[in-house]
PDB file as gemmi writes it, atoms N, CA and C in Angstrom:
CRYST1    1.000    1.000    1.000  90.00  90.00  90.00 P 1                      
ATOM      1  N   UNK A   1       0.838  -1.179   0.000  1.00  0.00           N  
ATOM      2  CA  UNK A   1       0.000   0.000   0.000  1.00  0.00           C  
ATOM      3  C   UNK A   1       0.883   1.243   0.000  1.00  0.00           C  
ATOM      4  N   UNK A   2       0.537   2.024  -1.141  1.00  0.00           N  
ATOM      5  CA  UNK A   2       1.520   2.957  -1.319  1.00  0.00           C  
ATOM      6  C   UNK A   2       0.815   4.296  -0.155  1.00  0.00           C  
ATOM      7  N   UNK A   3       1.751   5.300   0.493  1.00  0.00           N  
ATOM      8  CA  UNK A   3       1.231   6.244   1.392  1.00  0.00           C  
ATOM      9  C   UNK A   3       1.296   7.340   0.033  1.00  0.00           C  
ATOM     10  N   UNK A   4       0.447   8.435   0.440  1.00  0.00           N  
ATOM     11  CA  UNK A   4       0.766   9.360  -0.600  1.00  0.00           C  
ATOM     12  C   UNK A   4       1.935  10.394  -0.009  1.00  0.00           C  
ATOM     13  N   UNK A   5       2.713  11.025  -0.607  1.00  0.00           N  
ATOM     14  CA  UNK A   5       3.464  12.052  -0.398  1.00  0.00           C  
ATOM     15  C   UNK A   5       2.449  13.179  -0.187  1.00  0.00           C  
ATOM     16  N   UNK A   6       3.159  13.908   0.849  1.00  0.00           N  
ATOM     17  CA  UNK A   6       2.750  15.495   1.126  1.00  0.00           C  
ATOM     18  C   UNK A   6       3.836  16.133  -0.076  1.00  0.00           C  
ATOM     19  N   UNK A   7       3.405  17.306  -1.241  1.00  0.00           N  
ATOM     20  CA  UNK A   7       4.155  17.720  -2.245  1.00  0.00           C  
ATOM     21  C   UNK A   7       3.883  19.449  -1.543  1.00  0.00           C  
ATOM     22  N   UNK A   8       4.744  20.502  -1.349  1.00  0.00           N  
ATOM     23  CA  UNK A   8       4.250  21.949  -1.183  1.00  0.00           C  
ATOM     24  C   UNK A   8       5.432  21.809  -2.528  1.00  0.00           C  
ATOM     25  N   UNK A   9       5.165  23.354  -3.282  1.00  0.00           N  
ATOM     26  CA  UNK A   9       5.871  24.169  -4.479  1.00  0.00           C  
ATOM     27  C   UNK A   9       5.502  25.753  -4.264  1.00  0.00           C  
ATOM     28  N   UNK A  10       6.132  26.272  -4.455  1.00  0.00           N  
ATOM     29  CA  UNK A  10       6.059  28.118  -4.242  1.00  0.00           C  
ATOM     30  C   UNK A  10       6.982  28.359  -6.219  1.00  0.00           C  
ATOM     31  N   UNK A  11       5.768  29.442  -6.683  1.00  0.00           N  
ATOM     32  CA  UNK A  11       6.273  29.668  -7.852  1.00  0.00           C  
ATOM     33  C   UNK A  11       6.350  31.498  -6.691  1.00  0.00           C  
ATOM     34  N   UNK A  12       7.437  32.505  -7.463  1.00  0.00           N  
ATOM     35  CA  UNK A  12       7.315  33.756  -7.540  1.00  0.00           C  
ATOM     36  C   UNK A  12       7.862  34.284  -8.771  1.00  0.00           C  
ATOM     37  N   UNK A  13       7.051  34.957  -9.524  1.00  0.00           N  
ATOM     38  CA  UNK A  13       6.693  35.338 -10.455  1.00  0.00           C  
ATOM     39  C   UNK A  13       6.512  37.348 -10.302  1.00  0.00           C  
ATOM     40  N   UNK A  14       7.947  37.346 -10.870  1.00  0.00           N  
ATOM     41  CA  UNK A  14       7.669  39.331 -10.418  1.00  0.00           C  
ATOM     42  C   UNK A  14       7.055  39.574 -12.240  1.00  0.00           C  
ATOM     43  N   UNK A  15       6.835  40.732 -11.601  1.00  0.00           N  
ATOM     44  CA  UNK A  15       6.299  41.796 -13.030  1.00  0.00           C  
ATOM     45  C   UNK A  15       6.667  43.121 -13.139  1.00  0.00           C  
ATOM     46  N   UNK A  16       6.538  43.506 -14.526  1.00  0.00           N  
ATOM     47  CA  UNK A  16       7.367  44.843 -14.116  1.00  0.00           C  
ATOM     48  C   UNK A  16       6.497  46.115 -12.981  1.00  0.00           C  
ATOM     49  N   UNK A  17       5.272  45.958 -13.099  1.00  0.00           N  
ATOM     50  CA  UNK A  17       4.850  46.826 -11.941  1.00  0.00           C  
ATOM     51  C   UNK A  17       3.640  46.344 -11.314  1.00  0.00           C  
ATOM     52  N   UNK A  18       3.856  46.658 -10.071  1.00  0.00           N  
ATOM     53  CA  UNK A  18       2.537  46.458  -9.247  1.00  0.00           C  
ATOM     54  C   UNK A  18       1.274  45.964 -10.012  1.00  0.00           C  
ATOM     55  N   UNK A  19       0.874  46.783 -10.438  1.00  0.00           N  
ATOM     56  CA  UNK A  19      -0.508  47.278 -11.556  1.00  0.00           C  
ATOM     57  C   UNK A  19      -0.267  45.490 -12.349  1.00  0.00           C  
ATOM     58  N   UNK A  20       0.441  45.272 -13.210  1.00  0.00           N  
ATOM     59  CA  UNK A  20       0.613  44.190 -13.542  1.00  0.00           C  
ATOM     60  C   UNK A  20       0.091  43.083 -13.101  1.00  0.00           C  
ATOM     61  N   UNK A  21       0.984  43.107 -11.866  1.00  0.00           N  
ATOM     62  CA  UNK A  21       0.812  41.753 -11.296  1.00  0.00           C  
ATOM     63  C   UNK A  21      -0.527  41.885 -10.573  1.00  0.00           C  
ATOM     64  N   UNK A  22      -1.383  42.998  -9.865  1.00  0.00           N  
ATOM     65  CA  UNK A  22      -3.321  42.799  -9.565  1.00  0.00           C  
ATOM     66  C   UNK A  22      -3.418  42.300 -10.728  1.00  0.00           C  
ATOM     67  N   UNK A  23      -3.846  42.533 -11.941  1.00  0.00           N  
ATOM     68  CA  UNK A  23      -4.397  42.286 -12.712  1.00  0.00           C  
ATOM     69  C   UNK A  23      -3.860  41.055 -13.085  1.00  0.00           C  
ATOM     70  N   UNK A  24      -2.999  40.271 -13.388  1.00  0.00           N  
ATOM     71  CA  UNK A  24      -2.911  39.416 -13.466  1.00  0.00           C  
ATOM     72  C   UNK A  24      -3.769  38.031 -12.345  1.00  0.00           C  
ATOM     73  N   UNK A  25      -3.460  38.464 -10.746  1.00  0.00           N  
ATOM     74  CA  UNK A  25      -4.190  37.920  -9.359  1.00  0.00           C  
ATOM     75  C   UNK A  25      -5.685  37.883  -9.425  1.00  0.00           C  
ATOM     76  N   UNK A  26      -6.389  39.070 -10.226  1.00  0.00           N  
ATOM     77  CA  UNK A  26      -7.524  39.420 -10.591  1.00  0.00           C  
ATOM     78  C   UNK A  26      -8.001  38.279 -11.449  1.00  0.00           C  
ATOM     79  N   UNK A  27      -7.304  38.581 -12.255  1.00  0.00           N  
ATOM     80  CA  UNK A  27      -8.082  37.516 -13.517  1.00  0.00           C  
ATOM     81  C   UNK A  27      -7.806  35.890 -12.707  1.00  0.00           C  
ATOM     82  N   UNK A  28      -6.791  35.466 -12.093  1.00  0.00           N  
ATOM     83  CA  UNK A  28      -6.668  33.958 -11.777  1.00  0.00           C  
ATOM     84  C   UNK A  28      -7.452  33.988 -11.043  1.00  0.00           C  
ATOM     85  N   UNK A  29      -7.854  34.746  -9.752  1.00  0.00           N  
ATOM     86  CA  UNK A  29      -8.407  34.556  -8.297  1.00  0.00           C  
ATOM     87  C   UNK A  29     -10.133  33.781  -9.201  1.00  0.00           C  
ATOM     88  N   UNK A  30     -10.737  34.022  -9.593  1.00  0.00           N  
ATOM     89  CA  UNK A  30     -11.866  33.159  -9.656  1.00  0.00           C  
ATOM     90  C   UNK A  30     -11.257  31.495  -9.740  1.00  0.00           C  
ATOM     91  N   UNK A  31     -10.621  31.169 -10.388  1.00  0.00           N  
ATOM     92  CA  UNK A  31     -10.643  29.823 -10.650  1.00  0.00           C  
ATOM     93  C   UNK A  31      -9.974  29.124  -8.865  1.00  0.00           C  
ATOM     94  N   UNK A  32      -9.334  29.928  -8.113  1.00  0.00           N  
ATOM     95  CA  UNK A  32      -9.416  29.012  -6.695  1.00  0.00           C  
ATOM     96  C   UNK A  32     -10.386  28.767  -6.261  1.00  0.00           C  
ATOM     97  N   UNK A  33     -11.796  28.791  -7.140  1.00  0.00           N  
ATOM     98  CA  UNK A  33     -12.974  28.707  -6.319  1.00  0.00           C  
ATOM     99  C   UNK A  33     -12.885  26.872  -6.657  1.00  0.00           C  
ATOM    100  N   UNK A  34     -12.618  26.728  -8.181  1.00  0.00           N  
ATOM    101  CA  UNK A  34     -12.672  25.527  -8.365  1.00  0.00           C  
ATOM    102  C   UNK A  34     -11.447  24.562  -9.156  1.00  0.00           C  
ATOM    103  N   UNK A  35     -10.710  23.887  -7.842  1.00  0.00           N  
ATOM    104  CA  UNK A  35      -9.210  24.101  -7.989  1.00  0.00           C  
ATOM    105  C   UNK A  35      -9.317  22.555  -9.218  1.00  0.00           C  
ATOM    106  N   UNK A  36      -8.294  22.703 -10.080  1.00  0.00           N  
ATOM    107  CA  UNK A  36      -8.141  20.877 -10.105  1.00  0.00           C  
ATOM    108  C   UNK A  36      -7.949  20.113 -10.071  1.00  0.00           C  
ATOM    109  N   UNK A  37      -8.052  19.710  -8.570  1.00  0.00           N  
ATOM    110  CA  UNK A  37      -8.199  18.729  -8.133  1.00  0.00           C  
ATOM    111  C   UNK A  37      -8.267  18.939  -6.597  1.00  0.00           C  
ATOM    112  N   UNK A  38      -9.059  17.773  -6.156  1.00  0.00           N  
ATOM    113  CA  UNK A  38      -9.421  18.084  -4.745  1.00  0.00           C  
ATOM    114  C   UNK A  38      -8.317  17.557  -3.935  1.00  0.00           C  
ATOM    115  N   UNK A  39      -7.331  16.688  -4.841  1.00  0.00           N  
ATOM    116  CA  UNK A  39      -6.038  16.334  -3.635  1.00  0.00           C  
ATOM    117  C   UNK A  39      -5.098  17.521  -3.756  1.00  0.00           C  
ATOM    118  N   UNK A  40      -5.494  19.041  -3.835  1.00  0.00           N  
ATOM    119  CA  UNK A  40      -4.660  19.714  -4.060  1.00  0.00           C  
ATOM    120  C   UNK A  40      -5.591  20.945  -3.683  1.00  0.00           C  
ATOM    121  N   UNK A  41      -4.368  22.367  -2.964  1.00  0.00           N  
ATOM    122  CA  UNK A  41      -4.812  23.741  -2.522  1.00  0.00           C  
ATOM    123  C   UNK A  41      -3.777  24.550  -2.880  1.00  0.00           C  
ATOM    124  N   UNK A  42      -4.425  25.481  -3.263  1.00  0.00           N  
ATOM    125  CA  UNK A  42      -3.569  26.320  -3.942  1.00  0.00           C  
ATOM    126  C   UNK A  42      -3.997  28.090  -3.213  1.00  0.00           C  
ATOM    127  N   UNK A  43      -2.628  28.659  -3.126  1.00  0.00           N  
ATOM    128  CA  UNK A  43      -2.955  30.010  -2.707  1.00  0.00           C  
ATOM    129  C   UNK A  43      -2.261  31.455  -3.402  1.00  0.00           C  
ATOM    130  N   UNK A  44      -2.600  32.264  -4.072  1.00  0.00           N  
ATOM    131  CA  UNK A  44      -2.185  33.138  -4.513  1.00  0.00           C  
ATOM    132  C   UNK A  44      -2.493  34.520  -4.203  1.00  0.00           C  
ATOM    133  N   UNK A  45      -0.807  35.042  -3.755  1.00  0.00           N  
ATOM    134  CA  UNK A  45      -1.054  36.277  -3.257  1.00  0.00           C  
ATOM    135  C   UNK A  45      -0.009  37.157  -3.739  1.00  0.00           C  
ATOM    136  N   UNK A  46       0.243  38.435  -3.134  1.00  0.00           N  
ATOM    137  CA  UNK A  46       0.781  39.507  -3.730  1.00  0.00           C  
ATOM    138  C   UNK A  46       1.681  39.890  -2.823  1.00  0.00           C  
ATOM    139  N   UNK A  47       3.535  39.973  -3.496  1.00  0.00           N  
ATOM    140  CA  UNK A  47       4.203  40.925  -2.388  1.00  0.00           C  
ATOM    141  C   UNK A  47       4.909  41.758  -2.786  1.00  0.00           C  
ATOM    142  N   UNK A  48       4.621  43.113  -3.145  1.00  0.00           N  
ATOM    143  CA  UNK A  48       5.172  43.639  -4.073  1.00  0.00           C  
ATOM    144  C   UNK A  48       4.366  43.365  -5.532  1.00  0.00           C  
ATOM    145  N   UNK A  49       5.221  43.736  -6.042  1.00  0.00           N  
ATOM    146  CA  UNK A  49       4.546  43.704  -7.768  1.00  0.00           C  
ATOM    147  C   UNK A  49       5.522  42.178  -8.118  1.00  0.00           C  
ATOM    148  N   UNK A  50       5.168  40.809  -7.230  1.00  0.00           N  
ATOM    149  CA  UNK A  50       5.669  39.613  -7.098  1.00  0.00           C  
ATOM    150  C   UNK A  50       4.731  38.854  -6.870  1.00  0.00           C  
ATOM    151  N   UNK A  51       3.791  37.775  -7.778  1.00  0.00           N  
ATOM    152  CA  UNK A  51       2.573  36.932  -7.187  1.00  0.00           C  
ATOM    153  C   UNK A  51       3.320  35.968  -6.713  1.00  0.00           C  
ATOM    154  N   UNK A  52       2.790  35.445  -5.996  1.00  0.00           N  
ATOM    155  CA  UNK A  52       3.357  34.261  -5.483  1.00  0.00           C  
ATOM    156  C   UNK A  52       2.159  32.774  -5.617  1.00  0.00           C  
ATOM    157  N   UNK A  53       2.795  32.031  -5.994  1.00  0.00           N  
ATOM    158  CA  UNK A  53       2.122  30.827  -6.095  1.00  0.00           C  
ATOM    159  C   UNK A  53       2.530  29.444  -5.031  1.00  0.00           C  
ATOM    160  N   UNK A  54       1.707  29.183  -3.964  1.00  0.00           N  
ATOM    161  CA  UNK A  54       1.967  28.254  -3.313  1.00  0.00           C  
ATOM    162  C   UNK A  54       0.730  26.978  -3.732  1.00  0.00           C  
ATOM    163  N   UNK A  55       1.759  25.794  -4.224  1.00  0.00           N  
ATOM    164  CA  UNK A  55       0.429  24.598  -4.489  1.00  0.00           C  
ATOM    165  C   UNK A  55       0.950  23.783  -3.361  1.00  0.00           C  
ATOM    166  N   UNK A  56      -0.604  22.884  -2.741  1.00  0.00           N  
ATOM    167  CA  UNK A  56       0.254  21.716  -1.424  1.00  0.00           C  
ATOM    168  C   UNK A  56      -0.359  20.930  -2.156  1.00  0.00           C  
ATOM    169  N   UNK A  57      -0.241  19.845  -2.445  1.00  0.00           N  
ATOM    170  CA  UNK A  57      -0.653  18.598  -2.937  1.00  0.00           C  
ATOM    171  C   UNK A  57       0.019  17.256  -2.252  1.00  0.00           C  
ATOM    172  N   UNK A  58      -0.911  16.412  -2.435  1.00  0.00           N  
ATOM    173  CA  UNK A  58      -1.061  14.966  -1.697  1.00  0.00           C  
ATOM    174  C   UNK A  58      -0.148  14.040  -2.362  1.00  0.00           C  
ATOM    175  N   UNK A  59      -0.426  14.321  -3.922  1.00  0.00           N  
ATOM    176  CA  UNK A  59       0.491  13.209  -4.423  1.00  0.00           C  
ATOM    177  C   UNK A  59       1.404  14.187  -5.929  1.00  0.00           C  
ATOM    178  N   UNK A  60       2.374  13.225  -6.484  1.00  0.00           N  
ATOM    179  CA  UNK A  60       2.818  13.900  -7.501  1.00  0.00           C  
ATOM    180  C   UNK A  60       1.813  14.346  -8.545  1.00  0.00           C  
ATOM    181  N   UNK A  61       0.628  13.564  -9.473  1.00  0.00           N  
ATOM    182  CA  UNK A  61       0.145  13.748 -10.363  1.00  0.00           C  
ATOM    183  C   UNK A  61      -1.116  14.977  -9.678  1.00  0.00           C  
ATOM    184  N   UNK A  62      -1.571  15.315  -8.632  1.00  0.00           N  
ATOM    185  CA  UNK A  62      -1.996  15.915  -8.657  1.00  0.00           C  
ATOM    186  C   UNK A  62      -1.526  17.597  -8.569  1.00  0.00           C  
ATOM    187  N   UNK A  63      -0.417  17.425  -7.929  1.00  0.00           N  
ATOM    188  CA  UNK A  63       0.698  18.559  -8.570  1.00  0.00           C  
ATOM    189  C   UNK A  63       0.899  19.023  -9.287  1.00  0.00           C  
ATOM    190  N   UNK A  64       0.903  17.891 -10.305  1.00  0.00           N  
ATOM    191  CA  UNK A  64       1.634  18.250 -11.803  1.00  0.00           C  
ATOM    192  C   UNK A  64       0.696  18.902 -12.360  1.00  0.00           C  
ATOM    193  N   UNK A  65      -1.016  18.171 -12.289  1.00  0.00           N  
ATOM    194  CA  UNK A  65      -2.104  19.018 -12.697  1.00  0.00           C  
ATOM    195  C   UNK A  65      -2.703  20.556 -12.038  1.00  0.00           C  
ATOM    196  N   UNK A  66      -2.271  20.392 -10.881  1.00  0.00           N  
ATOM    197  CA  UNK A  66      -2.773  22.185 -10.601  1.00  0.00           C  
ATOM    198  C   UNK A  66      -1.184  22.756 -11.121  1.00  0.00           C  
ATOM    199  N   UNK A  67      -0.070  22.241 -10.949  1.00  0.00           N  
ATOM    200  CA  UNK A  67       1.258  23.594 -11.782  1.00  0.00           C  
ATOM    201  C   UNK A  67       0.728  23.935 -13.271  1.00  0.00           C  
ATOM    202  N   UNK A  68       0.477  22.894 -13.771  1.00  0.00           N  
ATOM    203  CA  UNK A  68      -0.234  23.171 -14.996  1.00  0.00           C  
ATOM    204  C   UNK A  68      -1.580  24.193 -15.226  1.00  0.00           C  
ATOM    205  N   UNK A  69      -2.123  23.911 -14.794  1.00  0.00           N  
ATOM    206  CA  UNK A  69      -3.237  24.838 -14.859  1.00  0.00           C  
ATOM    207  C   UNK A  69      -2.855  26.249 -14.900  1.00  0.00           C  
ATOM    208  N   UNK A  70      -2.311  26.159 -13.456  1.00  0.00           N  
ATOM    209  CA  UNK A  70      -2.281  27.764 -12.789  1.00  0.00           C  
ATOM    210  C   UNK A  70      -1.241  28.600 -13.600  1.00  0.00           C  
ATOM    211  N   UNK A  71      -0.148  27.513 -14.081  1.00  0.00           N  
ATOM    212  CA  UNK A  71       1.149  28.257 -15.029  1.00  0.00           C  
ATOM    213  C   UNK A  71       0.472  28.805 -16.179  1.00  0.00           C  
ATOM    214  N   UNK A  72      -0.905  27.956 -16.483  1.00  0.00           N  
ATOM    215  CA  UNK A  72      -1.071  28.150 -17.669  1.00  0.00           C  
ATOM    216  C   UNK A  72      -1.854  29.050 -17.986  1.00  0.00           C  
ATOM    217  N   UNK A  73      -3.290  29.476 -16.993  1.00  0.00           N  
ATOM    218  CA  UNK A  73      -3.950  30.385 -16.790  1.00  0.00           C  
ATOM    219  C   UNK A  73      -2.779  31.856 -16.325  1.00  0.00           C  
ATOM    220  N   UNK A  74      -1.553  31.958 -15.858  1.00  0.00           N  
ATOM    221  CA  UNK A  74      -1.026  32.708 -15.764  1.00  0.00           C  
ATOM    222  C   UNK A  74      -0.613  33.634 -17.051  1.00  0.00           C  
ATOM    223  N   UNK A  75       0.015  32.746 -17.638  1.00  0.00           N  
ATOM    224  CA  UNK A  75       0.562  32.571 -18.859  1.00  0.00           C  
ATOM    225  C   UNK A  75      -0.560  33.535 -20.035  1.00  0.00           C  
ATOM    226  N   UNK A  76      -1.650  32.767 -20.305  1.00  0.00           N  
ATOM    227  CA  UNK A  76      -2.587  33.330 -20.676  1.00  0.00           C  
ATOM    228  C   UNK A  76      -3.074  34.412 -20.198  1.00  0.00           C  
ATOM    229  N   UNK A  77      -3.167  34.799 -19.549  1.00  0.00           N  
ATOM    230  CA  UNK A  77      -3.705  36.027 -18.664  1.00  0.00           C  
ATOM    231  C   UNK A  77      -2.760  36.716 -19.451  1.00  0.00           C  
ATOM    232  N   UNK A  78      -1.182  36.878 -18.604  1.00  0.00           N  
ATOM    233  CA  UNK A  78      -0.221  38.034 -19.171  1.00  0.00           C  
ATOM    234  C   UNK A  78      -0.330  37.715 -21.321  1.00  0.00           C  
ATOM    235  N   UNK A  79      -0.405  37.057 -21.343  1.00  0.00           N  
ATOM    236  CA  UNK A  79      -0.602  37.283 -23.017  1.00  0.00           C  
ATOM    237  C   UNK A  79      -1.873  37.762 -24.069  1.00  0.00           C  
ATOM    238  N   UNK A  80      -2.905  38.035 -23.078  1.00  0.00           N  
ATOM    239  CA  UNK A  80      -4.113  39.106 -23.577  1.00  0.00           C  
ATOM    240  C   UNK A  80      -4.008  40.260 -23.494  1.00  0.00           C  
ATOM    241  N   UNK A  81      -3.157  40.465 -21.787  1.00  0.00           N  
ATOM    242  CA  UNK A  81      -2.901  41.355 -21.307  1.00  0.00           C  
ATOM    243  C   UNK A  81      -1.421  42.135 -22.228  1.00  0.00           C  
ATOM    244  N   UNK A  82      -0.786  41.749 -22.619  1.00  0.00           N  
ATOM    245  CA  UNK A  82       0.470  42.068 -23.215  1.00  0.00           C  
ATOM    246  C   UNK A  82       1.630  42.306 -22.365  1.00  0.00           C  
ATOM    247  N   UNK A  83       1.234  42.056 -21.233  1.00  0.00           N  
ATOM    248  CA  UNK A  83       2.051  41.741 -19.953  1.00  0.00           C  
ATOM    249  C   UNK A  83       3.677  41.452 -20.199  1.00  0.00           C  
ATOM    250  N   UNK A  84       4.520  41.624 -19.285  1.00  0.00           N  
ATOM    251  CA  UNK A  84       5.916  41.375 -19.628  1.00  0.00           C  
ATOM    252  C   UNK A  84       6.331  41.133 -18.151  1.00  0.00           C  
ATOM    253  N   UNK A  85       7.031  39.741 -18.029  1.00  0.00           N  
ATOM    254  CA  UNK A  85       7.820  39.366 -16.744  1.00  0.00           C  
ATOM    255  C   UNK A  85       9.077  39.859 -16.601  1.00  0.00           C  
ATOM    256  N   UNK A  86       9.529  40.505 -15.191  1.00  0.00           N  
ATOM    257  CA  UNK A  86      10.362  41.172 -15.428  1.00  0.00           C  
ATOM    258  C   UNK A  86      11.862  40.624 -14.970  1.00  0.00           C  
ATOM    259  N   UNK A  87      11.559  39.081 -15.002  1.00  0.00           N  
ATOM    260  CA  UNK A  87      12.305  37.996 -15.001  1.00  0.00           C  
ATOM    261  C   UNK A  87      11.617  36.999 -14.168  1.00  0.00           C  
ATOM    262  N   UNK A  88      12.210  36.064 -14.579  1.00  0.00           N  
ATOM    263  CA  UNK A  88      11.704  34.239 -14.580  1.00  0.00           C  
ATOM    264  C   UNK A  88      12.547  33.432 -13.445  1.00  0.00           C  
TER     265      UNK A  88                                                      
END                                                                             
């Protein structure tokens, strides 16, 4: 019987200004209503013009599926937006 792993990950993600990065927090913050997956919590907040992404997850694959998401809804966001990271 396999135990599951406890997984935490912290993404920080600066932008070039403040303003940026709300709007970016703005547009993601609805989807923590409905994360995906329930072996997984995710929290996103602001320090500085720096979001921060903390995922805790239970096992690897459910990890892999909320980094995905959230990278990707990020991602998308700054590319409607015309957004620019002000390093990676």
């Amino acid at each position: 019987m396999n135990i599951p792993e406890h997984i935490k990950v912290e993404f920080k993600i600066k932008f070039e200004s403040l303003n940026d990065a709300e709007v970016v927090l703005k547009t993601i913050e609805p989807e923590l209503q409905s994360a995906p997956s329930d072996r997984s919590s995710v929290n996103l907040s602001l320090q500085g013009n720096t979001l921060k992404l903390v995922i805790d997850a239970e096992d690897t694959p459910s990890l892999r599926a909320s980094v995905n998401s959230y990278l990707r809804w990020i991602i998308l966001s700054c590319d409607v937006q015309n957004l620019k990271f002000s390093n990676l």
